[in-house]
N, C-alpha and C positions, 0 to 999 in steps of 0.2 A: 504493500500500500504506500502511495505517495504520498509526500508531505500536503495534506491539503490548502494551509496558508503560505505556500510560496509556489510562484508560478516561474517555469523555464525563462529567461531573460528573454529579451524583445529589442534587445541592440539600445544604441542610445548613449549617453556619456557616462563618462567613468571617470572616479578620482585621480587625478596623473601618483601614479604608482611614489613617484620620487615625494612627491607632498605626502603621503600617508607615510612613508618611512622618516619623516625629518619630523610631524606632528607625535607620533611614536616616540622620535628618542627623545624629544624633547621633553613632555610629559612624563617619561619613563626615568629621566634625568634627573627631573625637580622631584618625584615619587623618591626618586632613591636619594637623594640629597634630606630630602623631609622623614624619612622612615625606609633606614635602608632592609629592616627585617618584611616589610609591607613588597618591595620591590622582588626578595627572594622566594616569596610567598608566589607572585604574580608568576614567575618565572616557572613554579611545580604546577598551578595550574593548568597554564596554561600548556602545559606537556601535558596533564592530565588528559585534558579537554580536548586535546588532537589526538591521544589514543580510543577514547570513548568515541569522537566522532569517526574515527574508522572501523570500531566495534559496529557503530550503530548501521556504517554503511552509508555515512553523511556525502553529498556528493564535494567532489574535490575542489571546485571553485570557490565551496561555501567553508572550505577548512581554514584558510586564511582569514577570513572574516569571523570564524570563533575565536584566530588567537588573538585579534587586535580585539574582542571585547574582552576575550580571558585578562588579554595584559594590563590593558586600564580598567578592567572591572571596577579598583579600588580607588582608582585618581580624584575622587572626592574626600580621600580623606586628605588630601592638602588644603583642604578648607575645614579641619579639626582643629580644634585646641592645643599645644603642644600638653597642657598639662591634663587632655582625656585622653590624647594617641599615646602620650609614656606613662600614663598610671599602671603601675606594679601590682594592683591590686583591682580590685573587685568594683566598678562603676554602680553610683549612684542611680537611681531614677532617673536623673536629670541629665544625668552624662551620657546615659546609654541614650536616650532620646536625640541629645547632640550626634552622636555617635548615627544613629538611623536617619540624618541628614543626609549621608556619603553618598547614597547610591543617586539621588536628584541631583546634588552638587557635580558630583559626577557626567551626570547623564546633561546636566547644564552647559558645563566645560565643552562638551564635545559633540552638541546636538549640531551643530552647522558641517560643520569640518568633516565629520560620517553621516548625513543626513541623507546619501544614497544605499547605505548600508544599514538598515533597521537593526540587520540579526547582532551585530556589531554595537547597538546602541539597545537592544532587549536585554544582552545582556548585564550592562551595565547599568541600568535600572531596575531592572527586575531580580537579580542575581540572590535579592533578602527574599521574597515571594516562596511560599509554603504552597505546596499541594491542596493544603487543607483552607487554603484564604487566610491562615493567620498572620502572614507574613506581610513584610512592609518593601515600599511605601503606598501602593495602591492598594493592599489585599485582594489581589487576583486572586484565582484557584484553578485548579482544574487545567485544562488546556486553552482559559484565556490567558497560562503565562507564556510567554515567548519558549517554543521546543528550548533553542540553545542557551535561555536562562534556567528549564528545567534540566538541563540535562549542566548545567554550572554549579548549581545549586548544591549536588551530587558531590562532585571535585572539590568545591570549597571545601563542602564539611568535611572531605576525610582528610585533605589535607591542617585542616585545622587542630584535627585532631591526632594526627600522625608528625606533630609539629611541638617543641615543647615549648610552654606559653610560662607568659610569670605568674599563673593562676592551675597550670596544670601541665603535668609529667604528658611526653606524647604519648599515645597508645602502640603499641604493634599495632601490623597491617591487618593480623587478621580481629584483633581487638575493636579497631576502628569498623571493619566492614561489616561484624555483628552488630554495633551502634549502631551503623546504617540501617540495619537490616530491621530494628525493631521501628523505625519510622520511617515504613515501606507504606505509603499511600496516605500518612500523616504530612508529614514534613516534605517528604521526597515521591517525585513519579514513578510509579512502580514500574514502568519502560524501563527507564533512561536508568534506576538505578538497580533492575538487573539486568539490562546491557552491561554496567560500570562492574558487576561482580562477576561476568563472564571474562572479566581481563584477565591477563596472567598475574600470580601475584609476583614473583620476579621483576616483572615491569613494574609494576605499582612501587614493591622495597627500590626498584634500580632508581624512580624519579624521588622518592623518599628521602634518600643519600647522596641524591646529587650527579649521580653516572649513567641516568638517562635525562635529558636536557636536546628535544625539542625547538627551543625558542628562536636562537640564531640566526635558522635556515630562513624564517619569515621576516626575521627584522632586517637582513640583508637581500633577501630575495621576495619581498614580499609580492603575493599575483592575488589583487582582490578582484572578483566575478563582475562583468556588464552588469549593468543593471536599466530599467528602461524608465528609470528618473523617478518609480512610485518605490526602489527596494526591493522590486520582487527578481526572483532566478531562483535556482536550482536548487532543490531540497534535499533530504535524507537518500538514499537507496528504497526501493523497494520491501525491502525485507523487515524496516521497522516500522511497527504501528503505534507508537507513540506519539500522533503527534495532533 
């Protein structure tokens, strides 16, 4: 089954390739300048996020376009507080609320500049969004969240969790994928997140460590898909129904 909300391209203009790699390191620059542990974070994802959409069967045009929203997913939090993004401990009400800004400020930063690329900017707004509508900042649910924000959503959390935090020890890998697995249609799409536990877990420990790393080939070579100026081109493979 084909991806129903994106249609084959229709010709039409395209981002000049050299502008999307210069908007990329620059952003990626001031990310890692502001919060260098945020920028190595972006970097597992977004390896994550290019194996899962080969699991899924994502088509090839549209793989680049998941790493540039994997990579700035988080580029809103350069509009955080220095003292909510290095608190050591445990966020108030008030701070986690500041905190649930990112994904808008984000999605602000960079709505012109990818405004041919939706999948590219779903993610980075939608990336907090819960299967279940509890998530922020619009409480989507279901499949009005963007496929490649639910299938991010996935990657963040194990990475987050397979990550050691100043609030908590990382899990193992398979530690992390049983958490997953108990907010299978709560929190997470039950598609995307057992496509993400048909990976190998070898790949998963190799991007965990550091010695599988993804990122490179796109920020040097990046190839984002035509588009016919509404967003729309080339969806999943056939063989997923998640979407």
């Amino acid at each position: 089954m084909t991806c129903s909300d994106e249609q084959p391209p229709r010709g039409g203009g395209t981002i000049p390739e050299p502008f999307i790699r210069g908007v990329l390191s620059g952003l990626l620059t001031a990310l890692r300048i502001r919060d260098a542990e945020t920028i190595a974070h972006c970097r597992r994802v977004a390896t994550y996020s290019l194996l899962l959409a080969e699991m899924i069967g994502f088509h090839p045009t549209r793989r680049d376009e998941l790493a540039v929203g994997a990579l700035l997913h988080d580029i809103g939090k350069i509009g955080l507080a220095d003292a909510v993004l290095r608190k050591p401990g445990p966020l108030s009400a008030e701070e986690f609320r500041h905190v649930q800004t990112h994904p808008v400020v984000g999605f602000e930063m960079v709505r012109d500049a990818l405004a041919p690329y939706p999948l590219a900017l779903g993610v980075i707004r939608s990336h907090h969004e819960r299967f279940d509508g509890r998530g922020y900042p619009d409480g989507l649910s279901g499949r009005d969240i963007p496929l490649a924000a639910r299938m991010f959503s996935v990657v963040d959390a194990f990475d987050a969790m397979t990550t050691d935090r100043p609030y908590a020890p990382a899990r193992s890998v398979e530690g992390a994928l049983a958490e997953l697995r108990r907010h299978r249609g709560s929190q997470f799409c039950p598609d995307c997140l057992d496509a993400f536990l048909a990976l190998e877990r070898s790949l998963l420990d190799g991007v965990r460590r550091g010695s599988v790393d993804r990122v490179d080939r796109y920020l040097n070579g990046l190839t984002l898909p035509p588009t016919d100026g509404a967003g729309h081109g080339p969806g999943p493979g056939p063989a997923f129904s998640g979407v």
